[in-house]
Every structure is written in structure tokens, then in C-alpha cells.
Chimera marker file (.cmm) of the C-alpha trace (Angstrom):
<marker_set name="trace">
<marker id="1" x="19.123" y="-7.181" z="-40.467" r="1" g="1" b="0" radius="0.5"/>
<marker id="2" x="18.486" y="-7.164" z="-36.790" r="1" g="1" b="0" radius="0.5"/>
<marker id="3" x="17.104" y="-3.548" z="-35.142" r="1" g="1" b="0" radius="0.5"/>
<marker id="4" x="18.736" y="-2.212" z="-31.937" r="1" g="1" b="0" radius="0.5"/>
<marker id="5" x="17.028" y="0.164" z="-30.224" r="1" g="1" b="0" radius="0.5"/>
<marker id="6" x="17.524" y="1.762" z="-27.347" r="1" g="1" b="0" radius="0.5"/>
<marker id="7" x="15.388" y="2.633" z="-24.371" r="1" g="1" b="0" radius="0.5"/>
<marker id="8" x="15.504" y="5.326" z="-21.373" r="1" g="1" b="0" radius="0.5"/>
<marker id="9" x="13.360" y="7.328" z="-19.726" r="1" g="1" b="0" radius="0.5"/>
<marker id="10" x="12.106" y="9.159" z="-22.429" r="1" g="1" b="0" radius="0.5"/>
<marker id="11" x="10.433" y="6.466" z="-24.360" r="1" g="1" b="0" radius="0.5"/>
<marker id="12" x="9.413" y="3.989" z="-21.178" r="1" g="1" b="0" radius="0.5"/>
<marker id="13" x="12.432" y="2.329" z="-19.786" r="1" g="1" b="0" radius="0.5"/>
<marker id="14" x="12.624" y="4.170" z="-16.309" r="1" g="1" b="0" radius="0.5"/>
<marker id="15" x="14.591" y="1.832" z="-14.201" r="1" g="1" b="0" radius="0.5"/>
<marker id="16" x="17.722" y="2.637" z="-12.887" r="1" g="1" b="0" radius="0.5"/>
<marker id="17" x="21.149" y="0.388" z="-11.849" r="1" g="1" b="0" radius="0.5"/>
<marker id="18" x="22.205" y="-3.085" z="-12.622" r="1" g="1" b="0" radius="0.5"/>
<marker id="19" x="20.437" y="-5.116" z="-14.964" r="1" g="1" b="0" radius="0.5"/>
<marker id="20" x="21.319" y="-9.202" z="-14.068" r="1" g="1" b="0" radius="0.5"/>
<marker id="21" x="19.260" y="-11.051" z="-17.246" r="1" g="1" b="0" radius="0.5"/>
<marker id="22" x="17.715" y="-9.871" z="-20.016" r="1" g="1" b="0" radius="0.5"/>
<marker id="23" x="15.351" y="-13.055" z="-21.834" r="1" g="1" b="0" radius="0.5"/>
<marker id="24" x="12.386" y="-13.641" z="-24.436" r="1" g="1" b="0" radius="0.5"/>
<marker id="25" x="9.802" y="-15.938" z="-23.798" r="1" g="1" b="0" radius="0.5"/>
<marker id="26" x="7.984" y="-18.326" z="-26.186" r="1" g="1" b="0" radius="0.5"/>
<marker id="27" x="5.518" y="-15.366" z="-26.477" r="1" g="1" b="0" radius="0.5"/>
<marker id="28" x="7.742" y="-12.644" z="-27.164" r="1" g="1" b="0" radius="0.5"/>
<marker id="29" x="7.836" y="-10.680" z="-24.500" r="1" g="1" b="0" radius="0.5"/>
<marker id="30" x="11.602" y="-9.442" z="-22.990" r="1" g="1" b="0" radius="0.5"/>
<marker id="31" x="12.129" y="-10.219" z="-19.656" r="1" g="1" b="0" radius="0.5"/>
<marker id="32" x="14.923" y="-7.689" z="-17.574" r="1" g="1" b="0" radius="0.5"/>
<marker id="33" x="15.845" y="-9.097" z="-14.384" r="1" g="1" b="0" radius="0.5"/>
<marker id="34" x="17.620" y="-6.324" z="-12.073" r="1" g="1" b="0" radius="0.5"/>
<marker id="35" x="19.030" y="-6.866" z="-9.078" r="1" g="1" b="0" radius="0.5"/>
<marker id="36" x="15.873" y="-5.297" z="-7.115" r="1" g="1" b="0" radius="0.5"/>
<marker id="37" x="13.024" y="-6.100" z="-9.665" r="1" g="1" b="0" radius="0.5"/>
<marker id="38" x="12.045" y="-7.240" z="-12.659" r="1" g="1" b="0" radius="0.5"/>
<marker id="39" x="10.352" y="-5.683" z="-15.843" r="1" g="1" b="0" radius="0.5"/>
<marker id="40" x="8.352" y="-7.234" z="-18.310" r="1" g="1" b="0" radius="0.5"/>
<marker id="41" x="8.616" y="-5.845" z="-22.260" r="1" g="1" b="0" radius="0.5"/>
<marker id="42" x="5.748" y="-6.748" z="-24.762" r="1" g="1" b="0" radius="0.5"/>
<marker id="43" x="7.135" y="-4.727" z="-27.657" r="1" g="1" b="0" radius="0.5"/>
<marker id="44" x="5.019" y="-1.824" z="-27.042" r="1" g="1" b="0" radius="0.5"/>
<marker id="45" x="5.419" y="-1.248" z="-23.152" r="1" g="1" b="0" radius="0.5"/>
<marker id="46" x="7.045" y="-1.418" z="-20.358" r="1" g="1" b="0" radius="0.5"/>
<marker id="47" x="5.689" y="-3.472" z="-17.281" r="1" g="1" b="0" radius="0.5"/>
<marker id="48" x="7.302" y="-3.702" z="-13.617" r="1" g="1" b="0" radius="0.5"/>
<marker id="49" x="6.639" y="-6.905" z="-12.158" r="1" g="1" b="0" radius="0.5"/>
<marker id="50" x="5.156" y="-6.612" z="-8.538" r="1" g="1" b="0" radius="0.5"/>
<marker id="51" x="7.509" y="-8.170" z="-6.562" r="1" g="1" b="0" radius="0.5"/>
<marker id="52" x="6.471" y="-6.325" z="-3.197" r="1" g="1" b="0" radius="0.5"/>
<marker id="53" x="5.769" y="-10.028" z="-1.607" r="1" g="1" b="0" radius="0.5"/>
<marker id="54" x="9.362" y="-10.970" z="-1.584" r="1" g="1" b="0" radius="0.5"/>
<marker id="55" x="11.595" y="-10.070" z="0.946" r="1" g="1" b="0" radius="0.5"/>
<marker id="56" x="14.430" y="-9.035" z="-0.108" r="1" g="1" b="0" radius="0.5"/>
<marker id="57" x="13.942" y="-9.035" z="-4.003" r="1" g="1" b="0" radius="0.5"/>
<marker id="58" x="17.760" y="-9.792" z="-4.997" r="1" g="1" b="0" radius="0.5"/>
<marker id="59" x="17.110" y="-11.099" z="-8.565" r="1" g="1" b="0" radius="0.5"/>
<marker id="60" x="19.554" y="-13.217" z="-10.862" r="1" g="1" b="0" radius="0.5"/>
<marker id="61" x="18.218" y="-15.343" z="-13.201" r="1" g="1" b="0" radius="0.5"/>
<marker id="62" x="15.332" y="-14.937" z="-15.503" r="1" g="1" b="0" radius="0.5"/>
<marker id="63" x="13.818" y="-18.342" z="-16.429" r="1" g="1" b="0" radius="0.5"/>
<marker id="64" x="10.933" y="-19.921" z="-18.518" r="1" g="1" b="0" radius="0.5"/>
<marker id="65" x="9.544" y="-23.338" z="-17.356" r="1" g="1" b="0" radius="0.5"/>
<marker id="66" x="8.194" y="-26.299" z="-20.246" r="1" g="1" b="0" radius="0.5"/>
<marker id="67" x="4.810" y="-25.182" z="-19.292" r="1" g="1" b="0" radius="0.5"/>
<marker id="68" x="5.762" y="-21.254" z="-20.590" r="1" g="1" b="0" radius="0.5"/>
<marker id="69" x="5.556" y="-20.091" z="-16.543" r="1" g="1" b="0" radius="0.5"/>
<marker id="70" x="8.119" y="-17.490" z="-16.196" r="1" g="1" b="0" radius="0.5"/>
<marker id="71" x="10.122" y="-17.618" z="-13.025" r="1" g="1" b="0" radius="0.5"/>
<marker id="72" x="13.348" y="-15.991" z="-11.451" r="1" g="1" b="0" radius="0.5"/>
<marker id="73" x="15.954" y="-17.167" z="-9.112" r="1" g="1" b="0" radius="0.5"/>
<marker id="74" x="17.686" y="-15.184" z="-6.731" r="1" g="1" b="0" radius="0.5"/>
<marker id="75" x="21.144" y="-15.099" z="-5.250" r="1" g="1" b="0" radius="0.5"/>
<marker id="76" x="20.947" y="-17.039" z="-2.166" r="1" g="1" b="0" radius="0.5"/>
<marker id="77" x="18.889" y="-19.934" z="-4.593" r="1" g="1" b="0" radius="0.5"/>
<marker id="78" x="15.263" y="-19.159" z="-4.391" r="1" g="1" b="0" radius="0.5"/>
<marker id="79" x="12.761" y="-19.452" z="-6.957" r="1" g="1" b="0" radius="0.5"/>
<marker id="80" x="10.061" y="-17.160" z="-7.803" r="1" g="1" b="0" radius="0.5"/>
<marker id="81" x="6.933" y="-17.820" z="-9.748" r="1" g="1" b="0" radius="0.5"/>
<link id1="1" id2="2" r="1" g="1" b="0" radius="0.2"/>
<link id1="2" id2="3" r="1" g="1" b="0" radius="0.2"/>
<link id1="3" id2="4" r="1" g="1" b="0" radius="0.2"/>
<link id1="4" id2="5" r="1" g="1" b="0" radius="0.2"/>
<link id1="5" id2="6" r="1" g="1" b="0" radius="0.2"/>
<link id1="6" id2="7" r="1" g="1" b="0" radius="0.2"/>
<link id1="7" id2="8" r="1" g="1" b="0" radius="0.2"/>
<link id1="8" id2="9" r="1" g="1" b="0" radius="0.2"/>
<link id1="9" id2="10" r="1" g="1" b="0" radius="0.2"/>
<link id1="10" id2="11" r="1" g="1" b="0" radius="0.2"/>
<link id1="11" id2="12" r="1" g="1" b="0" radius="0.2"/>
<link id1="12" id2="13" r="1" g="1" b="0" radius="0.2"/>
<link id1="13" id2="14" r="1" g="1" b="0" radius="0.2"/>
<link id1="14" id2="15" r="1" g="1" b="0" radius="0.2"/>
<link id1="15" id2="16" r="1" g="1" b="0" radius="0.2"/>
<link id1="16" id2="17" r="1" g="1" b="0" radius="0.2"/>
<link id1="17" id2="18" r="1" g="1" b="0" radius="0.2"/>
<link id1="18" id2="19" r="1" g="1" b="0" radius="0.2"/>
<link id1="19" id2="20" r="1" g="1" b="0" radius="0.2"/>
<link id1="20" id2="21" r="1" g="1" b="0" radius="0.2"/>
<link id1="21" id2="22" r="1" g="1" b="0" radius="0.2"/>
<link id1="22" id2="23" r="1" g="1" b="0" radius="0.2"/>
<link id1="23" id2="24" r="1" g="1" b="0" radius="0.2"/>
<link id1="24" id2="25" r="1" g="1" b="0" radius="0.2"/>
<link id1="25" id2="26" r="1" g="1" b="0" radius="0.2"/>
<link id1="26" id2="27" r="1" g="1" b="0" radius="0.2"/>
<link id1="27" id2="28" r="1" g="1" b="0" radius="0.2"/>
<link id1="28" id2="29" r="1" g="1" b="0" radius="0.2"/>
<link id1="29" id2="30" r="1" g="1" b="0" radius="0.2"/>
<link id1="30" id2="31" r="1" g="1" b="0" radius="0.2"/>
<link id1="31" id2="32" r="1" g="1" b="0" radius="0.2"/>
<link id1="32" id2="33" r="1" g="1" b="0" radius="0.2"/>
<link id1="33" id2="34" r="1" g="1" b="0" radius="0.2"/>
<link id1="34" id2="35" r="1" g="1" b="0" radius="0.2"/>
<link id1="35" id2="36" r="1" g="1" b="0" radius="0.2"/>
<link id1="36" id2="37" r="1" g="1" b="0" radius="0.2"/>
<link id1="37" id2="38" r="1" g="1" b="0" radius="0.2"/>
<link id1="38" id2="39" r="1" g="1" b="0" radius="0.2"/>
<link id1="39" id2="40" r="1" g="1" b="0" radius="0.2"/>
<link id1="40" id2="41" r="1" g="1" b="0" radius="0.2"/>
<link id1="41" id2="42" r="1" g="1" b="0" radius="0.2"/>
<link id1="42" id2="43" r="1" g="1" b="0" radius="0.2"/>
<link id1="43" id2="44" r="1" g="1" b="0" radius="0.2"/>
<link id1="44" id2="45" r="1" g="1" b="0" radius="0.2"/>
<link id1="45" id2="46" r="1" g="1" b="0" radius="0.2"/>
<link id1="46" id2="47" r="1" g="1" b="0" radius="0.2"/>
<link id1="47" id2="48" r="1" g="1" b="0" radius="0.2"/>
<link id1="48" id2="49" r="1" g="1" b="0" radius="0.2"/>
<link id1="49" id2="50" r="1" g="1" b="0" radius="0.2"/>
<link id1="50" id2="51" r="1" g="1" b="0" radius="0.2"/>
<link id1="51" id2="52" r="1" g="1" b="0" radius="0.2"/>
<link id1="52" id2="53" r="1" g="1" b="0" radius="0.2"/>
<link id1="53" id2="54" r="1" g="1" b="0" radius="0.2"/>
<link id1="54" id2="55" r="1" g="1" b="0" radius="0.2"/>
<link id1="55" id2="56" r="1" g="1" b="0" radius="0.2"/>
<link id1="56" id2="57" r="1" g="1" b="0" radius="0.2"/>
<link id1="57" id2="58" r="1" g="1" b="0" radius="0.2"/>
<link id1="58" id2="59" r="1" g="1" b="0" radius="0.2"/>
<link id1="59" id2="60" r="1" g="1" b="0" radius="0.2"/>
<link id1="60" id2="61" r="1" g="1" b="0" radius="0.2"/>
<link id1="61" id2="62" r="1" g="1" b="0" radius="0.2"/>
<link id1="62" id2="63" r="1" g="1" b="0" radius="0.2"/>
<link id1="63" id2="64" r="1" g="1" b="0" radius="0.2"/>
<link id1="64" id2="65" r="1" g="1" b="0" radius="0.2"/>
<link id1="65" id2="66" r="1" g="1" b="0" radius="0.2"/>
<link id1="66" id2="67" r="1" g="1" b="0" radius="0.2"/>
<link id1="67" id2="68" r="1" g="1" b="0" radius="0.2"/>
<link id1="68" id2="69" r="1" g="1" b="0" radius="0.2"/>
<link id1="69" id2="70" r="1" g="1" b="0" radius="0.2"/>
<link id1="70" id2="71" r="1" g="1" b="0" radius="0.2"/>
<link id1="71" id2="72" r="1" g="1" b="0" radius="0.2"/>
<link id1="72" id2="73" r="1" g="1" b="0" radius="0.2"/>
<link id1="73" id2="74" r="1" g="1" b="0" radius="0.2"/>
<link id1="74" id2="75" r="1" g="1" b="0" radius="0.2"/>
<link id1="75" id2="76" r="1" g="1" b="0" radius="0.2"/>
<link id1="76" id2="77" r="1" g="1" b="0" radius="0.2"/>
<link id1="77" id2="78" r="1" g="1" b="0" radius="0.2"/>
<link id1="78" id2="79" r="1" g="1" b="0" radius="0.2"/>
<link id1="79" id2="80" r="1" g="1" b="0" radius="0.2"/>
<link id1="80" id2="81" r="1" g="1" b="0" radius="0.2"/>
</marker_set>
């Protein structure tokens, strides 16, 4: 039987408003795509993705590529490696 669990900021999970995506990868990490960031699950923590290079950081779509390259794709169509 499948486990739910949930997280906050009492065991990790500190971000805050709308989450857009939430994915696996091949190597079983979950992938949470919000609308101003993304954060990166390996089963034991919690990882925000530094996204501090993009301009305006308005996240959609998490996405994993043939070659297992995660990438994300904004609202006005950009792609993000």
C-alpha cells in the first residue's frame, strides 16, 4: 500500500504559495515546480534549486529529457536546463 506523507515546515518543506508540477525522475528524486522556484526532493531532503539567473522565474512545467537532464518550462514558453 502506497505511504502519504506530508511535509511543512517542521520536517523540511519550507516553501510557501502555489505549487505548478510535482514529478519523479528516473532517479527518484521529486521534483516541485512553484510558480517562483523549484525544489528538488531526494527522499531524505529538501533542496531549492538556484534559479537566481533567470529573470523572472515564472515556472510551469517540470520535465525530464531522454538523456535524464531535468528541465522546466515557463509560462511565456522558455526552457530551463
Amino acid at each position: 500500500m502506497p505511504k502519504v506523507r506530508h511535509f511543512n515546515a517542521d520536517n523540511g518543506y519550507n516553501r510557501a504559495g502555489v505549487i505548478m508540477d510535482v514529478k519523479s525522475d528516473r532517479k527518484g528524486n521529486i521534483w516541485i515546480v512553484h510558480h517562483s522556484g523549484i525544489t528538488r526532493y531526494n527522499g531524505h531532503t529538501f533542496h531549492e534549486v538556484n534559479t537566481d539567473n533567470i529573470p523572472h522565474r515564472t515556472f510551469l512545467r517540470f520535465y525530464e529529457s531522454y538523456k535524464n537532464q531535468p528541465f522546466v518550462i515557463d509560462f511565456s514558453g522558455g526552457i530551463f536546463f
